[in-house]
Structure formats: structure tokens, C-alpha cells
C-alpha positions as CSV (number, residue, x, y, z in Angstrom):
1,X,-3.2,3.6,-9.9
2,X,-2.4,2.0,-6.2
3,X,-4.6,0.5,-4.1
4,X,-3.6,-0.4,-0.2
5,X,-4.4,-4.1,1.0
6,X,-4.7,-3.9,4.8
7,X,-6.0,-6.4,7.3
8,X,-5.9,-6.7,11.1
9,X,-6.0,-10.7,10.4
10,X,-1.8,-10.4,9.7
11,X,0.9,-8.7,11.0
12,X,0.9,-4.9,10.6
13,X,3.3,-3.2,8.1
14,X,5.2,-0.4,10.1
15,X,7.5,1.7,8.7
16,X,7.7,2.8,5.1
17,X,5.4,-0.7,3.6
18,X,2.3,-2.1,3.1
19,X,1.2,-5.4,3.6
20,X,0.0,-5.6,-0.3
21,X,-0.4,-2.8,-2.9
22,X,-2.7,-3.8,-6.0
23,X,-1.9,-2.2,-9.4
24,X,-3.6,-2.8,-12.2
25,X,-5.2,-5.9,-11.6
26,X,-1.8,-7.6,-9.8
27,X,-1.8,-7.8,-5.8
28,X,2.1,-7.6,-4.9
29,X,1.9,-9.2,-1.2
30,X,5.4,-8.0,1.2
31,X,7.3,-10.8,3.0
32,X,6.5,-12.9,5.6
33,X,8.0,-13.8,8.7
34,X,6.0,-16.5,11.3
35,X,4.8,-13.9,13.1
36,X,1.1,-13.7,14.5
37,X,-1.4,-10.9,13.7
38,X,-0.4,-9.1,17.4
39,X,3.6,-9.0,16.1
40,X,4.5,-12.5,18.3
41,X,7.2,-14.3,17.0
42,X,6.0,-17.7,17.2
43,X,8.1,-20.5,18.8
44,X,7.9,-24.2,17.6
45,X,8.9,-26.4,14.3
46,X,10.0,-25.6,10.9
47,X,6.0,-26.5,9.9
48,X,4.7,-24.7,12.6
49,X,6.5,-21.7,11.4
50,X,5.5,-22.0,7.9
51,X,1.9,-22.2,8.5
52,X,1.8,-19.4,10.4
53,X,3.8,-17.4,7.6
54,X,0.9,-19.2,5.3
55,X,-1.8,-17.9,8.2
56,X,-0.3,-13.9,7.2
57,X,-0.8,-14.9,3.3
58,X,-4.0,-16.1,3.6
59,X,-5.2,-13.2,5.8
60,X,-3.7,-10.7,2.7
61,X,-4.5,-12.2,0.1
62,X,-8.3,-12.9,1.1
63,X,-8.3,-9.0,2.1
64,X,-7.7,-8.2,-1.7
65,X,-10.2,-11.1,-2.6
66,X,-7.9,-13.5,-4.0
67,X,-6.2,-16.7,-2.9
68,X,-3.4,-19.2,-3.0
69,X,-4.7,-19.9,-6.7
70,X,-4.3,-16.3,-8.0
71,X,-0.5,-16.6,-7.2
72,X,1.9,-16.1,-9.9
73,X,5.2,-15.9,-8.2
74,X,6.2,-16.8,-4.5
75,X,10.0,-16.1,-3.2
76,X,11.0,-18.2,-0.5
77,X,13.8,-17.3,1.6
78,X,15.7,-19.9,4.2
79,X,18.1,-19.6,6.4
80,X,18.6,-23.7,6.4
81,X,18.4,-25.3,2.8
82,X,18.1,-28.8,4.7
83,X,14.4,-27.3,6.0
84,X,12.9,-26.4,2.8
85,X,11.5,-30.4,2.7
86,X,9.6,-29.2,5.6
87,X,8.9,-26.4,4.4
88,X,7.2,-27.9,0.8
89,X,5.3,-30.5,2.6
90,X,3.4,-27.1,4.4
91,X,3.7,-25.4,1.4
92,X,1.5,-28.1,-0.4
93,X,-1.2,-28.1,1.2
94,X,-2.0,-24.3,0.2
95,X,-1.0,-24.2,-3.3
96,X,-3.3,-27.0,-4.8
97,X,-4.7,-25.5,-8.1
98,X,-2.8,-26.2,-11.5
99,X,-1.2,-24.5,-12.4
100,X,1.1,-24.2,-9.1
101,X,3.0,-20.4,-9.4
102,X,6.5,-20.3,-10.4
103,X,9.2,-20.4,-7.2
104,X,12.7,-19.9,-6.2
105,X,14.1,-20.6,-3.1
106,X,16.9,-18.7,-1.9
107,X,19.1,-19.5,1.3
108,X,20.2,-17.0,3.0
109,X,22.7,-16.5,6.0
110,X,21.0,-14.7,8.3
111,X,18.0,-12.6,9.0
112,X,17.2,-9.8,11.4
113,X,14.3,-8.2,12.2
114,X,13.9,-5.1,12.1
115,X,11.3,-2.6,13.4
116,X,11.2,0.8,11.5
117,X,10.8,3.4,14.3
118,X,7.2,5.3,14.0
């Protein structure tokens, strides 16, 4: 059995995803991008960025009653390896309970955004 996570506190999931699906007892959470509840592509540093992606997890995660400690697993996908230091001192200050989850980190050359037509 599926259950749908949705919350107005992140970004909506258009198209053919949800934000998070739980299944038997695990919350699987989609990607994020540093984009605001409203779908605004924030402007501003490498941090400023990641907390706002960390904003979108929080929102999710708190709307299937969990938290940063409940995490298992976390992707992370760059497009500039010489960021992630940035991007760990964020990441941090919202993973804080042993144990941490498990990570990879993956750079990749490019992204595009993409917005599934309705």
C-alpha cells in the first residue's frame, strides 16, 4: 500500500510525481531543486540555495511526520564538485542525530528544469 505525502509548505510536484510516497513504513521524498514553495527559483549563494533545497525537505518530511533524523539515504547531485564544502557546512546543520544517513554525491554536467505540461 501507497500513501501520498503532499504539502503546500514546498514546491508542488506537477506532472507524473509526488512530492513523497510512503510504503510500508519508508517515506521515499523526490528531488529537490532551491526552489520556493510558490515555484521561484531562488537567486543567491551556494548556501542560500541549499537551505532553501533543506526548507522543501523539511516541509516533506514534517508532512509525513518524520525529520532529518529518520533519513536513511540522501543523494546529492552538483553541478560544481568544488561547491559541495558549501554545500556540507549547510548540510550539517540539519543532519545532527547519530547516526548521520548514508550519502553519495554525484556531479553532474548539467541540469534543466523541466515543467511536465498539465
Amino acid at each position: 500500500m501507497k500513501t501520498k505525502i503532499e504539502t503546500k509548505e514546498a514546491p508542488i510536484a506537477t506532472g507524473l510525481l509526488s512530492q513523497a510516497v510512503v510504503s510500508n513504513g519508508i517515506i521515499y521524498v523526490a528531488g529537490q531543486i532551491h526552489s520556493t514553495a510558490e515555484g521561484i527559483l531562488i537567486e543567491g549563494t551556494t548556501e542560500e540555495k541549499v537551505h532553501q533545497i533543506m526548507k522543501n525537505l523539511t516541509a516533506i518530511l514534517k508532512a509525513a511526520s518524520a525529520d532529518f533524523s529518520h533519513v536513511l539515504k540522501v543523494n546529492v547531485y552538483v553541478t560544481d564538485i568544488t561547491e559541495l564544502p558549501k554545500l556540507n557546512e549547510v548540510y550539517k546543520t540539519y543532519f545532527t542525530t547519530e547516526p548521520l544517513p548514508v550519502r553519495e554525491a554525484v556531479c553532474v554536467k548539467a541540469y534543466h528544469l523541466v515543467r511536465a505540461l498539465k
